[in-house]
DRENDRENKOL-722337 format. One record per atom (N, C-alpha, C): residue in one letter; x, y negated, z; residue number from 0. Coordinates in steps of 0.1 Angstrom, whole numbers, plus 2048, in hexadecimal, padded with zeros to 3 digits. Layout:
<pts>
PT   residu    px    py    pz   num
PT        A     X     Y     Z   NUM
...
</pts>
This chain:
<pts>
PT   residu    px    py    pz   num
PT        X   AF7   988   99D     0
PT        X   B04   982   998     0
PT        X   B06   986   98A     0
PT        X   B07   97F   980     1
PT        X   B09   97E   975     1
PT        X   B1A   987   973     1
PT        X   B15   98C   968     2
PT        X   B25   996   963     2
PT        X   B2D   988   95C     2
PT        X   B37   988   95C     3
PT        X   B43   980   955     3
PT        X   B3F   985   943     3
PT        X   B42   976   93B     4
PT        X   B42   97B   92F     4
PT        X   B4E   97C   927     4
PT        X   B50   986   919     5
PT        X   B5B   98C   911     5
PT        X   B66   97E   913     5
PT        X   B64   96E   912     6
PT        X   B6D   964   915     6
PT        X   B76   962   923     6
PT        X   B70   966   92E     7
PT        X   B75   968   93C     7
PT        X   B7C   970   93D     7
PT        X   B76   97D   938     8
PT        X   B80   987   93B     8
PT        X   B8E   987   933     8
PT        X   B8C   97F   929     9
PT        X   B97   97E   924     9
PT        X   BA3   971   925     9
PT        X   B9A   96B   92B    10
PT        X   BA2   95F   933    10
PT        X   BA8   962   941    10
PT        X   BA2   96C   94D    11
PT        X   BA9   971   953    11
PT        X   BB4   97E   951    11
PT        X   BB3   985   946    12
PT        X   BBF   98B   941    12
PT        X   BC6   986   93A    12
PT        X   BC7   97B   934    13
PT        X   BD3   974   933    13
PT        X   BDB   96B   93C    13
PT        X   BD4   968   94A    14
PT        X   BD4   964   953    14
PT        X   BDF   96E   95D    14
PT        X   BD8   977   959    15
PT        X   BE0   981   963    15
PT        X   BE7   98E   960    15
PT        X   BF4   98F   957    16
PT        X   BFC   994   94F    16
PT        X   BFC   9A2   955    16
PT        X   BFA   9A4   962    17
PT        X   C01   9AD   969    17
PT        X   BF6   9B5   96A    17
PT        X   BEA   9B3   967    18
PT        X   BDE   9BE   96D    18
PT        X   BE1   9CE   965    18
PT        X   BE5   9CD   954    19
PT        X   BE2   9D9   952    19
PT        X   BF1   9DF   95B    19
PT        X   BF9   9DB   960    20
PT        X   C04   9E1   964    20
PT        X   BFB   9E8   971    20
PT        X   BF3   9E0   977    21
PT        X   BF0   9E6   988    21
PT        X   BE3   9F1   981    21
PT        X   BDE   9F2   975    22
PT        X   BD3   9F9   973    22
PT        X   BD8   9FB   963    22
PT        X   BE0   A08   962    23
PT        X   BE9   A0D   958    23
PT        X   BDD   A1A   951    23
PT        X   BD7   A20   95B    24
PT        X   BCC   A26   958    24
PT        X   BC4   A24   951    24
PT        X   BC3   A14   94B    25
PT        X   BB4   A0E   944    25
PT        X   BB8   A11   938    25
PT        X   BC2   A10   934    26
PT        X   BCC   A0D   929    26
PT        X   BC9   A1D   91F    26
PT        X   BCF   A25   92C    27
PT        X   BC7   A30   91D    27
PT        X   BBF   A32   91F    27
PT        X   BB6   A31   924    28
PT        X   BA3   A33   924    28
PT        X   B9D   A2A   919    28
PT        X   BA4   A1E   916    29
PT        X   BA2   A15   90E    29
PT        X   BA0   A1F   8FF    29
PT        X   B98   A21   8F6    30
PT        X   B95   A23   8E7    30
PT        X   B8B   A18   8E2    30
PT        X   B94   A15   8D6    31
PT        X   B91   A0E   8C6    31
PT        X   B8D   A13   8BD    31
PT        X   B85   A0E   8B3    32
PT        X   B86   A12   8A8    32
PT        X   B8E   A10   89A    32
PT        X   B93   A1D   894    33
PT        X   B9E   A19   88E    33
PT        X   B97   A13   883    33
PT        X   BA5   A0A   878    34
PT        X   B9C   A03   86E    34
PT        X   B99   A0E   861    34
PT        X   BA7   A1B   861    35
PT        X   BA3   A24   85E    35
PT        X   B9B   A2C   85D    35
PT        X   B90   A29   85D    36
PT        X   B88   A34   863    36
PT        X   B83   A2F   86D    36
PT        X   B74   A3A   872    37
PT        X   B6D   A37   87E    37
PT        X   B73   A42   887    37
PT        X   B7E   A45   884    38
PT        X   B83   A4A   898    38
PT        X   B8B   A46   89F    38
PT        X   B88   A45   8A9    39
PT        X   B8D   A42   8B8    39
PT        X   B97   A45   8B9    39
PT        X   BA3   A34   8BE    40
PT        X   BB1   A38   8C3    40
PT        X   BB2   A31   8CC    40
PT        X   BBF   A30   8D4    41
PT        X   BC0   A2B   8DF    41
PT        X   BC5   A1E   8DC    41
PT        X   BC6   A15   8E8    42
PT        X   BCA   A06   8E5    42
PT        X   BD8   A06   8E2    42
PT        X   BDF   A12   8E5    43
PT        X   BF1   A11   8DF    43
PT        X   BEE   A15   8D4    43
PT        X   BE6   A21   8CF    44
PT        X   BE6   A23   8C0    44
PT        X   BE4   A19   8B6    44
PT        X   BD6   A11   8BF    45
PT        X   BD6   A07   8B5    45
PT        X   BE0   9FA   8AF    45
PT        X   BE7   9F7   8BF    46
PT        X   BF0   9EF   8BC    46
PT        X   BFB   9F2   8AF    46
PT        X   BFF   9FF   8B0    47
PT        X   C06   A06   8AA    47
PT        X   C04   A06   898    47
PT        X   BF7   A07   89B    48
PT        X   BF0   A04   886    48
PT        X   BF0   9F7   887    48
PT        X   BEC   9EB   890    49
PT        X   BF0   9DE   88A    49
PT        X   BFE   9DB   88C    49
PT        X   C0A   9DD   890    50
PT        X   C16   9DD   893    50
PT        X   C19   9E1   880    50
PT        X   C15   9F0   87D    51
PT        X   C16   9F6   871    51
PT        X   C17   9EB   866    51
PT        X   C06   9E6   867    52
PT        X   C01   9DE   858    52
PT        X   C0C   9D1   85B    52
PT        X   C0A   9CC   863    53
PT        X   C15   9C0   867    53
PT        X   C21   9C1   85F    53
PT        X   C2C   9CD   861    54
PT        X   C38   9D2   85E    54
PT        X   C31   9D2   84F    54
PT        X   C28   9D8   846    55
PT        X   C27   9DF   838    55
PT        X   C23   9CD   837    55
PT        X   C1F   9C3   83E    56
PT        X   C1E   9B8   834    56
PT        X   C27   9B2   830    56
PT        X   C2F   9AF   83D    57
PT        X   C42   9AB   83D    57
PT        X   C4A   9B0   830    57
PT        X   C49   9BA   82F    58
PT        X   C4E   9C3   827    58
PT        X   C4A   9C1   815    58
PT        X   C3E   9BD   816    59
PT        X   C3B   9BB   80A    59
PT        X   C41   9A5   809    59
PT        X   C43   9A3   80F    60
PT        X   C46   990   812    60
PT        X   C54   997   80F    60
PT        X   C59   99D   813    61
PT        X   C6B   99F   811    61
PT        X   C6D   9A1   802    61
PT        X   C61   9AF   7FE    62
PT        X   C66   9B1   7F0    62
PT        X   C63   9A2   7E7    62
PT        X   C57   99D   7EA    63
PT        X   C54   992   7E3    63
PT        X   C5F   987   7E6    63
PT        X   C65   986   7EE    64
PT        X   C73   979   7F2    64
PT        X   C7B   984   7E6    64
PT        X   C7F   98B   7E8    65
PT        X   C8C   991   7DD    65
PT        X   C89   98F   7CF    65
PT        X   C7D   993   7CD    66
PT        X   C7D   990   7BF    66
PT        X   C7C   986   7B7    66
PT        X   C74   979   7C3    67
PT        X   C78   96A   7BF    67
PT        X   C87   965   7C0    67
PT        X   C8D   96F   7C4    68
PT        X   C9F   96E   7C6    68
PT        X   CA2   970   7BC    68
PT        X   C9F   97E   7B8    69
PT        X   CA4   983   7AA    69
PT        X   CA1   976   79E    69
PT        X   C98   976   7A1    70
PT        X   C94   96C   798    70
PT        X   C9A   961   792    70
PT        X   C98   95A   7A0    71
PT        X   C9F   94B   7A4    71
PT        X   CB1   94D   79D    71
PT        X   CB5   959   7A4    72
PT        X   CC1   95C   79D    72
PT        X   CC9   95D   78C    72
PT        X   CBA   961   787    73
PT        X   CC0   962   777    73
PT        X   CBB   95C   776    73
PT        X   CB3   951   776    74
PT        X   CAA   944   76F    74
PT        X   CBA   939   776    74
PT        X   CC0   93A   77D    75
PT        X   CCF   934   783    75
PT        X   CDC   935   779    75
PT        X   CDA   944   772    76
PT        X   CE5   94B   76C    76
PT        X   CE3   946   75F    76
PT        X   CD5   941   759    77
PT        X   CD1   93D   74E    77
PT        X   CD6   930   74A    77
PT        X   CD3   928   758    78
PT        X   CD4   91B   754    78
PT        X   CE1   919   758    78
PT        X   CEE   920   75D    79
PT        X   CFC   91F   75B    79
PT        X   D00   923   74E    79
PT        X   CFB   926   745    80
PT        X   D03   930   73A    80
PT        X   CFE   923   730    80
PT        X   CF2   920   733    81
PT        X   CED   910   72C    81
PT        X   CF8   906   72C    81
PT        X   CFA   904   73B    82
PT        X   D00   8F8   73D    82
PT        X   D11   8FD   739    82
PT        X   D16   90A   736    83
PT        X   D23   90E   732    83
PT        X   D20   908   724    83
PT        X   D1D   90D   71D    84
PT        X   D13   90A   70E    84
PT        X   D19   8FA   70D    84
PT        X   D15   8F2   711    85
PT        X   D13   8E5   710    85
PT        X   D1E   8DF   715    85
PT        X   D25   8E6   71E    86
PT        X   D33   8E2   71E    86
PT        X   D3F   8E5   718    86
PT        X   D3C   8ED   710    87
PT        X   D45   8F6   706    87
PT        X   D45   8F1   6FB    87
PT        X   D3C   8E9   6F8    88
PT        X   D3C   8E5   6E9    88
PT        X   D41   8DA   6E8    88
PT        X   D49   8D9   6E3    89
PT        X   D53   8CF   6E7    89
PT        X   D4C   8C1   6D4    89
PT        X   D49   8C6   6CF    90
PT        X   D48   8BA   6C5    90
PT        X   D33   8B8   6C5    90
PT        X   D36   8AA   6CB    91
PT        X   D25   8A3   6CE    91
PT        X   D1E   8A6   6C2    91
PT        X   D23   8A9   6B2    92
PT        X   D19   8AA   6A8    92
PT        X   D0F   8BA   6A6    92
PT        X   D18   8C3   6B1    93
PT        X   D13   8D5   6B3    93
PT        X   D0C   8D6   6BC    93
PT        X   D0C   8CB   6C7    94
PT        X   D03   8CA   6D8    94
PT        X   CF5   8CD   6D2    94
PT        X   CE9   8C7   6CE    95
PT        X   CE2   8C7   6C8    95
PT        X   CDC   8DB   6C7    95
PT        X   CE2   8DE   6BA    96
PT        X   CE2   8EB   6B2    96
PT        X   CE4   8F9   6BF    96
PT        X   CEF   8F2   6CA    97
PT        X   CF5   8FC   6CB    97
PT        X   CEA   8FD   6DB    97
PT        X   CE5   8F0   6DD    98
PT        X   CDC   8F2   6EC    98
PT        X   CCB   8F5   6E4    98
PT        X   CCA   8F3   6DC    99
PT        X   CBC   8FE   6D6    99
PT        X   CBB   90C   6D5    99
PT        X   CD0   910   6CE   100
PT        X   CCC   922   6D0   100
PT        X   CCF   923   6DD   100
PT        X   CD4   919   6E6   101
PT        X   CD7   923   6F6   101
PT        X   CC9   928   6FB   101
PT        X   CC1   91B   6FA   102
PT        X   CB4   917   704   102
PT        X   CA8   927   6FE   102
PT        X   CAC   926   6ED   103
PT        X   CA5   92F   6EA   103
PT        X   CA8   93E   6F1   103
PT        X   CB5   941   6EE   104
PT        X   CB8   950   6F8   104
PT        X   CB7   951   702   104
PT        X   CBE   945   70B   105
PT        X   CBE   94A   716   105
PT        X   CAF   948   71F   105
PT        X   CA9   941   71B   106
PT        X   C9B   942   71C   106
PT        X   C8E   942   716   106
PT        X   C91   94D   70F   107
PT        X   C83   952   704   107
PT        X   C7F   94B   702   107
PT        X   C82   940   6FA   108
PT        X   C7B   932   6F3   108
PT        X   C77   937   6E7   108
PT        X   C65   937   6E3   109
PT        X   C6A   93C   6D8   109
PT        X   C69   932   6CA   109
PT        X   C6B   924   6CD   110
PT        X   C6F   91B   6C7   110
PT        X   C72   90A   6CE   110
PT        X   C7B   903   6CB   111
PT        X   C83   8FC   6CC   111
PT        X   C87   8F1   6C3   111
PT        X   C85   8E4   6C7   112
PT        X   C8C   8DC   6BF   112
PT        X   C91   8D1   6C6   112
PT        X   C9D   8C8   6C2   113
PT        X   C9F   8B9   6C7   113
PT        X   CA0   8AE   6C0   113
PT        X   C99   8A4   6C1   114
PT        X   C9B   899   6BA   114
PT        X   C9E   88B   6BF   114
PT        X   CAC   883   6BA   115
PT        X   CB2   87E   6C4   115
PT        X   CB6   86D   6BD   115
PT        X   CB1   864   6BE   116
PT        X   CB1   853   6BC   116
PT        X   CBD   84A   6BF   116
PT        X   CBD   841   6BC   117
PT        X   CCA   838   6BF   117
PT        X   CD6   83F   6BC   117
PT        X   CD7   847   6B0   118
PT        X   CE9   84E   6B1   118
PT        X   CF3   843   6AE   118
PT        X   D01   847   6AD   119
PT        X   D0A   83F   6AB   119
PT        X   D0A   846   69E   119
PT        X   D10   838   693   120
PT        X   D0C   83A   682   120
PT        X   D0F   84D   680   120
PT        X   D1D   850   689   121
PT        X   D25   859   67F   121
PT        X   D21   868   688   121
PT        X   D0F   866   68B   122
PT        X   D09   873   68F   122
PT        X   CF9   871   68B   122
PT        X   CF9   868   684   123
PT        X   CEC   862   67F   123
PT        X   CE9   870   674   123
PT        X   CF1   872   66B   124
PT        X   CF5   87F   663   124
PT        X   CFA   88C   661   124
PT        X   CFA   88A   66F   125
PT        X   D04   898   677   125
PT        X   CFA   8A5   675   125
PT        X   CF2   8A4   679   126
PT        X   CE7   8B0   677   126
PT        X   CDC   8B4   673   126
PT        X   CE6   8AF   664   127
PT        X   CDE   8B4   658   127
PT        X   CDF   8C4   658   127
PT        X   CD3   8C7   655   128
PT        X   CD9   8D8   651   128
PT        X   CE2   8E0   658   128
PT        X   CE0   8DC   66B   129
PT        X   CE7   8E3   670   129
PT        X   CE3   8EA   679   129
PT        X   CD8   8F1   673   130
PT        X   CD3   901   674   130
PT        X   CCD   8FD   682   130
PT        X   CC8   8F2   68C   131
PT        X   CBD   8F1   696   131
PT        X   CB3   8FB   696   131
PT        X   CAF   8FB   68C   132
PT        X   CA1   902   68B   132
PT        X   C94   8F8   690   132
PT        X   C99   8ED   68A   133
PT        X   C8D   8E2   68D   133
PT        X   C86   8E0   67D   133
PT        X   C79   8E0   682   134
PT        X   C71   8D3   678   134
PT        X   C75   8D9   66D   134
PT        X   C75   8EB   66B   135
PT        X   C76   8EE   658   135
PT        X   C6E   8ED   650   135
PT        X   C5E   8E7   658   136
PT        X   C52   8E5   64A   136
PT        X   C56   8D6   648   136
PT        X   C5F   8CC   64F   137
PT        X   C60   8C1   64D   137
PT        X   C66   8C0   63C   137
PT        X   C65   8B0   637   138
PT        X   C6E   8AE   627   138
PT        X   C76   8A7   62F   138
PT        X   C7D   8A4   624   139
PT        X   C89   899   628   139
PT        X   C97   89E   629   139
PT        X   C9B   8A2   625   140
PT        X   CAA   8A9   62A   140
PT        X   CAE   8B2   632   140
PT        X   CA7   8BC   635   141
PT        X   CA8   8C9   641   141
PT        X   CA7   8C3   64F   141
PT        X   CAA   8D1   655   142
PT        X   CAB   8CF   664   142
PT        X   CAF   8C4   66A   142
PT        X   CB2   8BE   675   143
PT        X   CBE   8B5   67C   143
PT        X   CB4   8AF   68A   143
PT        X   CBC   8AC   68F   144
PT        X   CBA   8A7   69C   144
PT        X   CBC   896   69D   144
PT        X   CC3   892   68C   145
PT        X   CC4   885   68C   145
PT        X   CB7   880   683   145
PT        X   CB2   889   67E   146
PT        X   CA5   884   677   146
PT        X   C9E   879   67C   146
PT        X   C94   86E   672   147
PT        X   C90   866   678   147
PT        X   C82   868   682   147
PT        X   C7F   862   68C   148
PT        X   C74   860   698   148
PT        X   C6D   85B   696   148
PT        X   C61   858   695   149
PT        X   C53   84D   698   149
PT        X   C53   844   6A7   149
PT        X   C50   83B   69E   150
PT        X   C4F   832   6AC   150
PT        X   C45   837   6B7   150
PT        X   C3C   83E   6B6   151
PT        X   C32   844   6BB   151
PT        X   C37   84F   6C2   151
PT        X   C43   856   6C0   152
PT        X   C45   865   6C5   152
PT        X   C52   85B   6CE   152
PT        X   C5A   851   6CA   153
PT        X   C62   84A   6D4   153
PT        X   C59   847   6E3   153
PT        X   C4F   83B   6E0   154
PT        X   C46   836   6EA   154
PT        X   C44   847   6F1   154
PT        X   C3C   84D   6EC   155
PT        X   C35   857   6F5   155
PT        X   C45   85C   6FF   155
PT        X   C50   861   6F7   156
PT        X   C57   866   6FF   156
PT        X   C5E   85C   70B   156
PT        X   C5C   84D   709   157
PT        X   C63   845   713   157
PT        X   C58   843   71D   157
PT        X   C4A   849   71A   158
PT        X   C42   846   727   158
PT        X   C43   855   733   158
PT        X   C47   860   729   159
PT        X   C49   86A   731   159
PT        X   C53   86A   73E   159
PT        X   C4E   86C   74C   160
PT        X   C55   868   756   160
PT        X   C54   875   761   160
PT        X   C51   883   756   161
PT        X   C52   88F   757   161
PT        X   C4E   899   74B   161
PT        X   C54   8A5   74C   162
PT        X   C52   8AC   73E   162
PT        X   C44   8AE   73C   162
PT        X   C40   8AA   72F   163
PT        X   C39   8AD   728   163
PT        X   C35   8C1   728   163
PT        X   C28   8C3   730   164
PT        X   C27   8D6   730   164
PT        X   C17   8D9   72E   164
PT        X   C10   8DD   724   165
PT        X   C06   8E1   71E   165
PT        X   C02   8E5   711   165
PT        X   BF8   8E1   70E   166
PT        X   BF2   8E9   703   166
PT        X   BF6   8E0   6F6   166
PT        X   BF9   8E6   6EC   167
PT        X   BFC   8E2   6DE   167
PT        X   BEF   8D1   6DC   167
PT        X   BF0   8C8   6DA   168
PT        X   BE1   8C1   6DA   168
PT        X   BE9   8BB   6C8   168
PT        X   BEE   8BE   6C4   169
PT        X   BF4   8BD   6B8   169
PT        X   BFC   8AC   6B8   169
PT        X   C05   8B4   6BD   170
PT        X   C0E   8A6   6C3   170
PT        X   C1B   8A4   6B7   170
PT        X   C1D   899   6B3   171
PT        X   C28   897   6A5   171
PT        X   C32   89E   6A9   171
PT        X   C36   89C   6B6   172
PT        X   C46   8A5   6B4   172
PT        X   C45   8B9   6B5   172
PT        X   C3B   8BB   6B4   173
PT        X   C3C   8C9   6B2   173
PT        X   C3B   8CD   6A3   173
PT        X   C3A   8C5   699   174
PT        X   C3D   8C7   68F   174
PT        X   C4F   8CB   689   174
PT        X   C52   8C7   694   175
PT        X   C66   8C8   691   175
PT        X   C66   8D7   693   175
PT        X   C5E   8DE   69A   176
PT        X   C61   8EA   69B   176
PT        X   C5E   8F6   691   176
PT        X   C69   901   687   177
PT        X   C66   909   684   177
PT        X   C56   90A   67D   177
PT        X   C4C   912   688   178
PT        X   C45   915   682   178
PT        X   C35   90D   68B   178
PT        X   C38   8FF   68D   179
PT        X   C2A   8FB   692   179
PT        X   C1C   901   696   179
PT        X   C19   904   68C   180
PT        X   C0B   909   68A   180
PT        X   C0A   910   692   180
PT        X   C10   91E   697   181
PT        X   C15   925   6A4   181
PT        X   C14   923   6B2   181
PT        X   C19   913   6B1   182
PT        X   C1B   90F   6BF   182
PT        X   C0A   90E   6C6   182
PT        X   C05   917   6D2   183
PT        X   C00   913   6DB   183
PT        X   C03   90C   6E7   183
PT        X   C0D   90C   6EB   184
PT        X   C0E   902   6F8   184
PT        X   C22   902   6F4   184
PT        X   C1F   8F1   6FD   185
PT        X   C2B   8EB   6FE   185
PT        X   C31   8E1   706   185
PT        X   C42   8E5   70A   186
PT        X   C42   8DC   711   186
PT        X   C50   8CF   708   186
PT        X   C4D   8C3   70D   187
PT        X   C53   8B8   705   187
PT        X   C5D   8B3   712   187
PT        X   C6D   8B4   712   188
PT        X   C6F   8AB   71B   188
PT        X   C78   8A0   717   188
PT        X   C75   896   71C   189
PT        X   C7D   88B   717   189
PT        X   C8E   88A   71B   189
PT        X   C97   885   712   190
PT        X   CA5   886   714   190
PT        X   CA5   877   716   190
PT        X   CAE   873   722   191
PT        X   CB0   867   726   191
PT        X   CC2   860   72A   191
PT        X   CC6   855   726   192
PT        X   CD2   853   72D   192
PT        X   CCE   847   734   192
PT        X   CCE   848   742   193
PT        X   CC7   83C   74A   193
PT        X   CBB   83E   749   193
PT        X   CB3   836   747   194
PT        X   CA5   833   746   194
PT        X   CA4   82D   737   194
PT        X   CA8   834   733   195
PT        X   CA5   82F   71F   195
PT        X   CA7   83F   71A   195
PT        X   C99   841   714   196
PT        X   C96   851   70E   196
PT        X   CA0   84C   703   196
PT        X   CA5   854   6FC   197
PT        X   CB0   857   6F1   197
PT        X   CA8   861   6E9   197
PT        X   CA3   86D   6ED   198
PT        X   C9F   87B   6E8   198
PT        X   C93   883   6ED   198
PT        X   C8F   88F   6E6   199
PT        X   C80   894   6EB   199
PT        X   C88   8A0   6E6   199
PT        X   C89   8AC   6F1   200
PT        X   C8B   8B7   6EE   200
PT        X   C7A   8C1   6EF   200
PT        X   C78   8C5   6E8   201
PT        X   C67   8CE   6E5   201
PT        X   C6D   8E0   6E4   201
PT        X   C66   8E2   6EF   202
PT        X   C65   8F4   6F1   202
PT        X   C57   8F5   6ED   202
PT        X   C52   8FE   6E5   203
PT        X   C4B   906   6E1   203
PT        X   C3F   911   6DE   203
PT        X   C3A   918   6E1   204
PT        X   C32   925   6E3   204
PT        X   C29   927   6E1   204
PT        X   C26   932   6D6   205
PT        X   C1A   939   6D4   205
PT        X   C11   93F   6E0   205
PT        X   C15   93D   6EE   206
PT        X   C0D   942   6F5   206
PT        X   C0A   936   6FD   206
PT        X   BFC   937   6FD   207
PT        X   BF3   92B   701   207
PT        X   BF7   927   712   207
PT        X   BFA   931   71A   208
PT        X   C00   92F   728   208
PT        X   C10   92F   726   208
PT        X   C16   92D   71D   209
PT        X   C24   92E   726   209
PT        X   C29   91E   729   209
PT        X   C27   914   723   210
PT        X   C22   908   729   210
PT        X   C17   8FC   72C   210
PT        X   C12   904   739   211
PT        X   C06   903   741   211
PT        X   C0A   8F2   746   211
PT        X   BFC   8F0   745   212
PT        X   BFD   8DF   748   212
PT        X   C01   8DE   75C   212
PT        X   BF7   8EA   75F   213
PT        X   BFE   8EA   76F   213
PT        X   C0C   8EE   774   213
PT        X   C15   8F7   76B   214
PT        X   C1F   8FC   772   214
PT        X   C2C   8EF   76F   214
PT        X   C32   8F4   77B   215
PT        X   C3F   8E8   77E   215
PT        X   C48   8E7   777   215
PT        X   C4A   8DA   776   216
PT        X   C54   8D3   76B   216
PT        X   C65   8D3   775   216
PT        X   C63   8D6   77E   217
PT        X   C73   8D4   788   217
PT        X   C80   8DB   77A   217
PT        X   C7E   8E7   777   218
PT        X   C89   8ED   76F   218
PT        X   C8B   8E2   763   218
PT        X   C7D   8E1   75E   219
PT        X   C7D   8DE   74F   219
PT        X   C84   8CF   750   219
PT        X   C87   8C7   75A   220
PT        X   C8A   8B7   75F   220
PT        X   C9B   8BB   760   220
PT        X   C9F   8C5   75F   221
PT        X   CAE   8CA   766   221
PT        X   CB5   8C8   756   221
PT        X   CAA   8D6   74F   222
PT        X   CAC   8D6   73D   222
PT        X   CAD   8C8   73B   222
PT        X   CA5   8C0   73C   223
PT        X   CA9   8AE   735   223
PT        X   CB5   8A9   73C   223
PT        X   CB7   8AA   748   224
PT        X   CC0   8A4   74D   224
PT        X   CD1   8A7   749   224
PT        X   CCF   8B4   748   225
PT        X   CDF   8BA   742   225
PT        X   CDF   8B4   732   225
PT        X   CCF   8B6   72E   226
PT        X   CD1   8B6   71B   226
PT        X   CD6   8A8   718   226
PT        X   CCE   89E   721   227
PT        X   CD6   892   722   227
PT        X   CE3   88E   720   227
PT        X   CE9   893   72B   228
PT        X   CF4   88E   731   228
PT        X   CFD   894   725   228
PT        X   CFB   8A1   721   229
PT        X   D02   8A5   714   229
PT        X   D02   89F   70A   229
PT        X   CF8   899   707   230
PT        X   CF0   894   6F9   230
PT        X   CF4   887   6F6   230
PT        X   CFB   87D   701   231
PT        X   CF8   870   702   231
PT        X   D05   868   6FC   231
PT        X   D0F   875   6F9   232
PT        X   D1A   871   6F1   232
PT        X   D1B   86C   6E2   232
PT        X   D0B   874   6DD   233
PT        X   D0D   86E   6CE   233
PT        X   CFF   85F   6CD   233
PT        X   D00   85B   6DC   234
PT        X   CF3   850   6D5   234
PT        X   D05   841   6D2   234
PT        X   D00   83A   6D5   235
PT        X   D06   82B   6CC   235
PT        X   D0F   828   6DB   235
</pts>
């Protein structure tokens, strides 16, 4: 008669719940090897260290939930003090100026610009020289956000149907920024009222990963959507 193999016997102990209760003796005769080490513990001991690592992995999943909390929290705190920003400014010719220094502080931008089409006549000139910090290698009359566009940087931004997030490929509108040459990666998002682009706000950075062509556009789609909705007072 053939012995039962390691599958049977384990299909009749799961079969039959109650055996180690009637043979409680097996139970400590039973030794394992720990993963610690090569000595011998019993089957509660062992339970006991996998019970352990179990608890130490939970544990590290908790700390990791909290600090995507933390996170989640001031990256929340950020974009309230933005969207205060933008509701506070009460005259549409400062909107512009005043959501490039927020975007810059409150999230280490470390360059910024907006450029914005279709104004109504009496913002066409509104931001001249009012300290953006766009486009200072540009000629023409200083900074401004009413500066003129290329048809070419209009088209590109009406095809965008999410934020533009990668590497510098020397794209025209990064020239509005400060100090171009600088820029390694960037992201471009389009400002829209309806489905007609109005504007192209351009974030910036010397560091070649901080806008990665893989990482998610969800925040950066929230930034157009407020800059919009703020912005859309000075078109015609």
């Amino acid at each position: 008669m053939s012995l039962p193999d390691e599958a049977e016997i384990a299909a009749y102990l799961a079969r039959t719940p109650g055996f180690f209760e009637r043979h409680a003796e097996l139970l400590a005769g039973i030794r394992l090897t720990s993963p610690h080490g090569q000595r011998a513990v019993t089957l509660s001991e062992r339970q006991m260290e996998m019970l352990r690592e179990r608890i130490k992995g939970l544990e590290l999943k908790i700390v990791e939930m909290i600090r995507a909390g933390q996170e989640n929290m001031a990256l929340a705190d950020r974009l309230h003090r933005f969207t205060r920003t933008l509701m506070r400014t009460a005259d549409p010719a400062a909107l512009p100026g005043a959501m490039v220094a927020t975007l810059k502080h409150e999230f280490l931008v470390p360059q910024a610009a907006i450029r914005l089409w279709g104004l109504a006549p009496e913002y066409q000139g509104a931001g001249a020289g009012d300290g953006e910090g766009q486009g200072s290698s540009e000629s023409g009359g200083g900074p401004s956000f009413a500066r003129p566009v290329s048809d070419d940087v209009k088209t590109f931004t009406a095809s965008l149907t999410l934020p533009y997030c990668g590497v510098n490929a020397g794209f025209e509108a990064v020239a509005w920024l400060d100090d171009p040459a600088t820029v390694a990666s960037v992201a471009m998002i389009p400002l829209r009222q309806g489905d007609a682009a109005f504007g192209l706000l351009v974030l910036g950075s010397p560091d070649p990963t901080r806008y990665a062509a893989e990482m998610g556009t969800e925040f950066l789609m929230r930034i157009g959507e407020l800059a919009g909705a703020a912005l859309w007072r000075l078109r015609v």
